[in-house]
GUTOR-942533 format. One line per field, with one value per atom (N, C-alpha, C): residue in one letter; x, y, z; atom name. Coordinates in steps of 0.1 Angstrom, whole numbers, plus 5000, padded with zeros to 4 digits. Each point is the difference from the previous one (the first is absolute). Last residue first. Layout:
# GUTOR-942533
residuo <- a / ...
X <- X / ...
Y <- Y / ...
Z <- Z / ...
atomo <- CA / ...
//
This chain:
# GUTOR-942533
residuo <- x / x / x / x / x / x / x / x / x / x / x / x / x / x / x / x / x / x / x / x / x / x / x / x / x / x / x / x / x / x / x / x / x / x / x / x / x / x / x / x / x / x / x / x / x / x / x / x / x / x / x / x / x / x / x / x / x / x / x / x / x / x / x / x / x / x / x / x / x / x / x / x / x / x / x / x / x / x / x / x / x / x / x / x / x / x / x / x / x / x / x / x / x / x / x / x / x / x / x / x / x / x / x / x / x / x / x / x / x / x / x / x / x / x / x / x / x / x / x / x / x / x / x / x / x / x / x / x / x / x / x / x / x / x / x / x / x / x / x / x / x / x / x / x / x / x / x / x / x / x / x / x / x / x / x / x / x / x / x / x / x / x / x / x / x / x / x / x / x / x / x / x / x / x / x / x / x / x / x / x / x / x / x / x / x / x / x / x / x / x / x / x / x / x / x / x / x / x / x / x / x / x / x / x / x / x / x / x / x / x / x / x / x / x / x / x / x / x / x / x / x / x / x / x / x / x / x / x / x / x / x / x / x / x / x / x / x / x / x / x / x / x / x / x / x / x / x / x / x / x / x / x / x / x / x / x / x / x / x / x / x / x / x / x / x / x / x / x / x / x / x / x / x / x / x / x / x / x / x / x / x / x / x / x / x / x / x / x / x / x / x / x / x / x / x / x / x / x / x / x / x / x / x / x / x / x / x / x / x / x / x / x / x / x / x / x / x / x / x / x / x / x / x / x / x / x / x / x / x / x / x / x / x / x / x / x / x / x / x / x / x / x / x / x / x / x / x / x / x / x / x / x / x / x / x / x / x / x / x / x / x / x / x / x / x / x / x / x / x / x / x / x / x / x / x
X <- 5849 / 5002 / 4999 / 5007 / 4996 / 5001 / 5025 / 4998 / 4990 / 4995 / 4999 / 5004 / 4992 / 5017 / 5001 / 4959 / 5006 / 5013 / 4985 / 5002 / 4999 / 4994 / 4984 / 5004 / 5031 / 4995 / 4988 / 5025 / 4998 / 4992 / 5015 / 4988 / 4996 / 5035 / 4989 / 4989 / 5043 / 4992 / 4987 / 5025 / 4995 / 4988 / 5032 / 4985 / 4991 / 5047 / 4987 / 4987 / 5035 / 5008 / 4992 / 4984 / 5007 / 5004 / 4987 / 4986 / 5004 / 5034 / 4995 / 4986 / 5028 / 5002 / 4996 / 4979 / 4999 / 5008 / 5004 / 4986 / 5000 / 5037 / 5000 / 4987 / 5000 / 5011 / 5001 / 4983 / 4986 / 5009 / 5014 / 5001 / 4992 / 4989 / 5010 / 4998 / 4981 / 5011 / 5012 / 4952 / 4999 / 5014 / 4985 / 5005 / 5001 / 4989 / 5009 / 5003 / 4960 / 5011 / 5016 / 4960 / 4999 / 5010 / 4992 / 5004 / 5005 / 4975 / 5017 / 5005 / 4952 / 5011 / 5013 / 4974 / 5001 / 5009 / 4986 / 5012 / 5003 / 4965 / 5013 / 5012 / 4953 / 5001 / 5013 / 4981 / 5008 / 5003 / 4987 / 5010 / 5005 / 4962 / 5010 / 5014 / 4957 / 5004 / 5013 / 4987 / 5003 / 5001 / 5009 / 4986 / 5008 / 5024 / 5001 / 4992 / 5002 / 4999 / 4999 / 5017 / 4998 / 5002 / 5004 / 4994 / 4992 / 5025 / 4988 / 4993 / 5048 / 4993 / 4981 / 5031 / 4999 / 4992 / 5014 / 4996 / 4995 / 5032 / 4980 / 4993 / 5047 / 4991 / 4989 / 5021 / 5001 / 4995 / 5016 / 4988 / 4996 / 5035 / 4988 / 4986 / 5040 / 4999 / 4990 / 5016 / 4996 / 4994 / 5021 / 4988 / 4997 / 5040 / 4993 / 4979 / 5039 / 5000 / 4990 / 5013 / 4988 / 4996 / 5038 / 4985 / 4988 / 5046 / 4992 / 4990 / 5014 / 5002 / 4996 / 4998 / 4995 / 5009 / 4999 / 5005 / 4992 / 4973 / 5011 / 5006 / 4962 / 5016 / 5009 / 4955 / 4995 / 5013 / 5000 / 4996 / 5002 / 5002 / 5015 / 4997 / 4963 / 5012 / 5012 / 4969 / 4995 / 5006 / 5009 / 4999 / 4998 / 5001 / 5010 / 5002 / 4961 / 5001 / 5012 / 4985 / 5010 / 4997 / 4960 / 5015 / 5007 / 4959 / 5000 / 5016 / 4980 / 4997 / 5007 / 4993 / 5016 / 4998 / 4971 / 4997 / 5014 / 5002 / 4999 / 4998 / 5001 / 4994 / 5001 / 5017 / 4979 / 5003 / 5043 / 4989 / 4989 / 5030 / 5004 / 4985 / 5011 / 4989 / 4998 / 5033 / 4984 / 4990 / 5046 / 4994 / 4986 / 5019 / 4999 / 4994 / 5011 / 4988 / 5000 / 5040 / 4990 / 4986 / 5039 / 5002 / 4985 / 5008 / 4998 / 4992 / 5021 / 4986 / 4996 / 5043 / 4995 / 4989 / 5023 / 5001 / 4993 / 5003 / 4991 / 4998 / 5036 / 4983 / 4993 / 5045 / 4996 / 4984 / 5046 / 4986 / 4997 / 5043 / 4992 / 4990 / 5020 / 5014 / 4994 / 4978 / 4998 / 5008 / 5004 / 4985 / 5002 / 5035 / 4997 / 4989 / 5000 / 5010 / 4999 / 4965 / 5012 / 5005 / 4964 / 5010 / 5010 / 4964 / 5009 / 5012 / 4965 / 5008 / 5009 / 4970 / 5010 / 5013 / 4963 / 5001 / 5015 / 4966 / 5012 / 5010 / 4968 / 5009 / 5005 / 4969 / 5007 / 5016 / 4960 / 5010 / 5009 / 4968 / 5005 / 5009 / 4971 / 5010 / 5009
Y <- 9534 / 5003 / 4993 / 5001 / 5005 / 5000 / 4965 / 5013 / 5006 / 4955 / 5001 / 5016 / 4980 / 5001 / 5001 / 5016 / 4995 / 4999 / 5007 / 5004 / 4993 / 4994 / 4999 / 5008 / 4991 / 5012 / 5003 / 4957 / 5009 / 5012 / 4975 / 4996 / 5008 / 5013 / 5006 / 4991 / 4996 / 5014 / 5005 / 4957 / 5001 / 5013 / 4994 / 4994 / 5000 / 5022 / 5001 / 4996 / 4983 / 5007 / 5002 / 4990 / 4988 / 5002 / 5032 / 4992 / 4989 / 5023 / 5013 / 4991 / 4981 / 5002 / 5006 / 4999 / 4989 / 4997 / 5041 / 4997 / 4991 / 5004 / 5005 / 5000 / 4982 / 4992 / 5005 / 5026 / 4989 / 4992 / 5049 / 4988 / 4990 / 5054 / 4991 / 4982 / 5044 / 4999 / 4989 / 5017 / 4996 / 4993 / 5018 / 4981 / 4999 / 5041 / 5002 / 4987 / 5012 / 5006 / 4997 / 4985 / 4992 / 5007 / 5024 / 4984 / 4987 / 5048 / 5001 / 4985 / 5002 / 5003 / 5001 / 4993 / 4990 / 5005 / 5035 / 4991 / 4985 / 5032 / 5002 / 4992 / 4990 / 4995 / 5008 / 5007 / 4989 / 4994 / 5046 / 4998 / 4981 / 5020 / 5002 / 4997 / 4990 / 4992 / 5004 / 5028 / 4983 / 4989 / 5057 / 4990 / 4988 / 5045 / 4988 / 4991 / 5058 / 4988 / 4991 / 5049 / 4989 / 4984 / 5039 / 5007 / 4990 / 4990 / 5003 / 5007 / 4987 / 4986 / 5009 / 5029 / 4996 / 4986 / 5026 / 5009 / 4991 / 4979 / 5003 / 5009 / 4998 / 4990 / 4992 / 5044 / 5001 / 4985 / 5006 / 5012 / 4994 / 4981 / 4991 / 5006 / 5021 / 4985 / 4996 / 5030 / 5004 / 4992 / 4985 / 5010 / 5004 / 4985 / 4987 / 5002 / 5037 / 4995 / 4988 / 5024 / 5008 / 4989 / 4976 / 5000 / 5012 / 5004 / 4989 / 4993 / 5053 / 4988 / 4991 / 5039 / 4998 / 4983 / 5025 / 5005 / 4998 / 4980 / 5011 / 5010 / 4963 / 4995 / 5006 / 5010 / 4997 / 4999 / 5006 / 5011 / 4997 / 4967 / 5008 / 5015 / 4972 / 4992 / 5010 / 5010 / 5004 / 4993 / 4994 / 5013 / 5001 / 4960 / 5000 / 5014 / 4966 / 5016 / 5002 / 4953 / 5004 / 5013 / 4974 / 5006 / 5005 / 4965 / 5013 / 5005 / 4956 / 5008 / 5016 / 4962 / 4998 / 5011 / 5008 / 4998 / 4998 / 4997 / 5010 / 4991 / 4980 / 5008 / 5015 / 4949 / 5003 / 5011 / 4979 / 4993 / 5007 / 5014 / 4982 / 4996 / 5045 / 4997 / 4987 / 5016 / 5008 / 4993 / 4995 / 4994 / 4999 / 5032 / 4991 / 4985 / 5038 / 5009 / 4986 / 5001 / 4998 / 4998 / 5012 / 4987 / 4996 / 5047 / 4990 / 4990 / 5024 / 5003 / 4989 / 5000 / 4994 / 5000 / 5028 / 4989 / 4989 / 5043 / 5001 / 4983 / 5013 / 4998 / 5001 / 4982 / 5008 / 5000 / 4972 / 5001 / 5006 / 4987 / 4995 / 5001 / 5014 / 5005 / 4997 / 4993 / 5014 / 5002 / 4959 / 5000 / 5013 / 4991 / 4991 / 5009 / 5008 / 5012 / 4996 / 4981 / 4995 / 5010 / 5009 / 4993 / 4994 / 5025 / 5006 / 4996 / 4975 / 5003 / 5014 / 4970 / 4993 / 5009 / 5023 / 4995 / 4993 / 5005 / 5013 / 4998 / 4967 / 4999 / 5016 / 4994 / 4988 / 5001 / 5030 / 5005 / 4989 / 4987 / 5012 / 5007 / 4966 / 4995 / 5011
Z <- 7711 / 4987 / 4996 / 5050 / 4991 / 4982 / 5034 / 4997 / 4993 / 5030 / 4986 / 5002 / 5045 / 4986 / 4993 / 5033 / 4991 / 4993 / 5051 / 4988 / 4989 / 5056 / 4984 / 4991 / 5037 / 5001 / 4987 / 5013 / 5011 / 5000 / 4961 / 5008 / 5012 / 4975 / 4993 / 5002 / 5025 / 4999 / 4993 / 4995 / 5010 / 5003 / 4960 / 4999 / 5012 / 4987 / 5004 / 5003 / 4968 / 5014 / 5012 / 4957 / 5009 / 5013 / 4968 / 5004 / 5011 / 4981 / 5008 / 5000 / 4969 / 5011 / 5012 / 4961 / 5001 / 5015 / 4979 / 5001 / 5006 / 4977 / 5012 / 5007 / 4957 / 5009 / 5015 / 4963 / 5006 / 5012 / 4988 / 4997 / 4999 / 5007 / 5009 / 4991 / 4987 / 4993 / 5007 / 5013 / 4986 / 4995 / 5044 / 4994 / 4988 / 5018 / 5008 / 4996 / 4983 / 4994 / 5007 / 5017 / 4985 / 4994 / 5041 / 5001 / 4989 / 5000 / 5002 / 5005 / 4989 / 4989 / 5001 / 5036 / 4991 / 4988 / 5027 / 5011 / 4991 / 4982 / 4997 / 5005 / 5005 / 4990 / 4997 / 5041 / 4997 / 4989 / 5005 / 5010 / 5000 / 4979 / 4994 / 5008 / 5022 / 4986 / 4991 / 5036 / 5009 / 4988 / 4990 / 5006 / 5003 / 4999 / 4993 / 5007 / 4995 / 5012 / 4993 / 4991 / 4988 / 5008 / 5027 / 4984 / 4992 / 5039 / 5007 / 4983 / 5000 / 5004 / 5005 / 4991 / 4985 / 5003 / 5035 / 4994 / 4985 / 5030 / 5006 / 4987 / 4990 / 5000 / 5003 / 5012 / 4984 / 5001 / 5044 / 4991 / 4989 / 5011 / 5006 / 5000 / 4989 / 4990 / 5005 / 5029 / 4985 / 4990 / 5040 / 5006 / 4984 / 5000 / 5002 / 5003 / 4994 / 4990 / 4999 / 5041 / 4995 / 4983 / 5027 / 5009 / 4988 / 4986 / 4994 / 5002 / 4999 / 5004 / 4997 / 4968 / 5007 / 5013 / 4953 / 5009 / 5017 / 4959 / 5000 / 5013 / 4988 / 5011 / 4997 / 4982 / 5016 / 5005 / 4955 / 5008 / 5016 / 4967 / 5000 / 5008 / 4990 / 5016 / 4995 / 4970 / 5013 / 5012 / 4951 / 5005 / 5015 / 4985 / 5004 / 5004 / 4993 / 5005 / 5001 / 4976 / 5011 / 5002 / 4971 / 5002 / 5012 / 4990 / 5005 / 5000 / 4985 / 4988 / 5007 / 5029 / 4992 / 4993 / 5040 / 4990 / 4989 / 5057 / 4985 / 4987 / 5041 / 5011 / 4982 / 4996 / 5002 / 5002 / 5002 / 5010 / 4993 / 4974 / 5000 / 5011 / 4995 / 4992 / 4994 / 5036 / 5004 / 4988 / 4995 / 5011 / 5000 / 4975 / 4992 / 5010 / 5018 / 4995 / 4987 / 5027 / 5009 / 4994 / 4975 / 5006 / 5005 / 4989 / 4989 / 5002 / 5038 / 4993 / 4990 / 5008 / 5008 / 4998 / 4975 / 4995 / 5007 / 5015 / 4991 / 4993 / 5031 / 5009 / 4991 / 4978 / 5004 / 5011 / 4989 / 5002 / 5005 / 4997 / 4988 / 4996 / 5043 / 4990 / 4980 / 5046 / 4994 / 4991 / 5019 / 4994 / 4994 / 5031 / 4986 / 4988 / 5049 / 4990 / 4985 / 5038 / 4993 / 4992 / 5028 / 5010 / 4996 / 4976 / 5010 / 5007 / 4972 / 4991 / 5013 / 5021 / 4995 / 4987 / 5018 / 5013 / 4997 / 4964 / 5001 / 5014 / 4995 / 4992 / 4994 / 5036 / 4997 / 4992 / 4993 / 5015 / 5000 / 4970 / 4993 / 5015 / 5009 / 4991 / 4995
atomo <- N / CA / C / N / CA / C / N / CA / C / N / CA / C / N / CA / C / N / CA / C / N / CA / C / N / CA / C / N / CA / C / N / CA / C / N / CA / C / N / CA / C / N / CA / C / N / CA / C / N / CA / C / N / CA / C / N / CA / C / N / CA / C / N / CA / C / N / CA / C / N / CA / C / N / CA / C / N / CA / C / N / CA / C / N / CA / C / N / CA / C / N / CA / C / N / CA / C / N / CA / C / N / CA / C / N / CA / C / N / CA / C / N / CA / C / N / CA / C / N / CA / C / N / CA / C / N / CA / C / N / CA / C / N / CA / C / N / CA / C / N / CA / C / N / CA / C / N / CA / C / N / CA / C / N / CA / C / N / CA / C / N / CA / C / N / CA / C / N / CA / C / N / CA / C / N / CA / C / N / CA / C / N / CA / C / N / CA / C / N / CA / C / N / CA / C / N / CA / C / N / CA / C / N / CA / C / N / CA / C / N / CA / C / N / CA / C / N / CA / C / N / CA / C / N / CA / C / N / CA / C / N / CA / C / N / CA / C / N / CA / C / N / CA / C / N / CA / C / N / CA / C / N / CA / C / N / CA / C / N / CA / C / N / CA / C / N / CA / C / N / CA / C / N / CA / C / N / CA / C / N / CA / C / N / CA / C / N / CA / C / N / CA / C / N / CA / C / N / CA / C / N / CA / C / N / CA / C / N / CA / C / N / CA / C / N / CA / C / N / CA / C / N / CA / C / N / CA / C / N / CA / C / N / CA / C / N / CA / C / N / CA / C / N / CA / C / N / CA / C / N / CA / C / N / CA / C / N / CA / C / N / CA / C / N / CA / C / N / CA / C / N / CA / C / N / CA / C / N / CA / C / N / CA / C / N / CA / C / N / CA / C / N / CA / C / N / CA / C / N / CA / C / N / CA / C / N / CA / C / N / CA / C / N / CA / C / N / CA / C / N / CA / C / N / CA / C / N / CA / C / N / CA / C / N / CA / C
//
């Protein structure tokens, strides 16, 4: 994921013009703790990605990041319970603030898919 999307932030000028590889980091290291893989409570290392993607290309810079977040994913390993009771959380959080109306859309819309594939339509929360 973390090659991916430096992969993407190289290949658009755009991107570097509003965003920095540390900023990306950020991005990514927030990702990381939306799915389970870091504890939400665990702070960004920003010290230590500004290390890893100083002066550096943005292949070495992607290689760095990925250092530095093995490094922190193997320290502080997220059990199989914590890991789902956070992916929830970020779920009940991610609807907190969506409409009921929309809700209601997005059940309708969907409803197939969420036979098809044994989801619940009810949002978390």
């Amino acid at each position: 994921m973390i090659d991916y999307h430096y992969g993407l932030y190289s290949q658009r000028l755009f991107n570097q013009d509003c965003l920095t590889t540390v900023q990306l980091a950020k991005i990514l290291w927030r990702a990381f703790q939306v799915n389970g893989y870091f504890r939400t409570n665990n702070s960004f290392p920003e010290d230590e990605v500004e290390k890893a993607v100083a002066n550096v290309d943005l292949y070495s810079a992607s290689q760095g990041v990925t250092r530095v977040f093995t490094q922190h994913f193997r320290a502080d390993p997220v059990s199989e319970g914590d890991w789902r009771k956070q992916r929830e959380e970020a779920m009940i959080n991610a609807y907190r603030d969506v409409p009921d109306e929309l809700k209601q859309k997005i059940k309708e819309r969907f409803h197939r898919d969420f036979l098809l594939f044994g989801y619940d339509p009810k949002p978390p929360g």
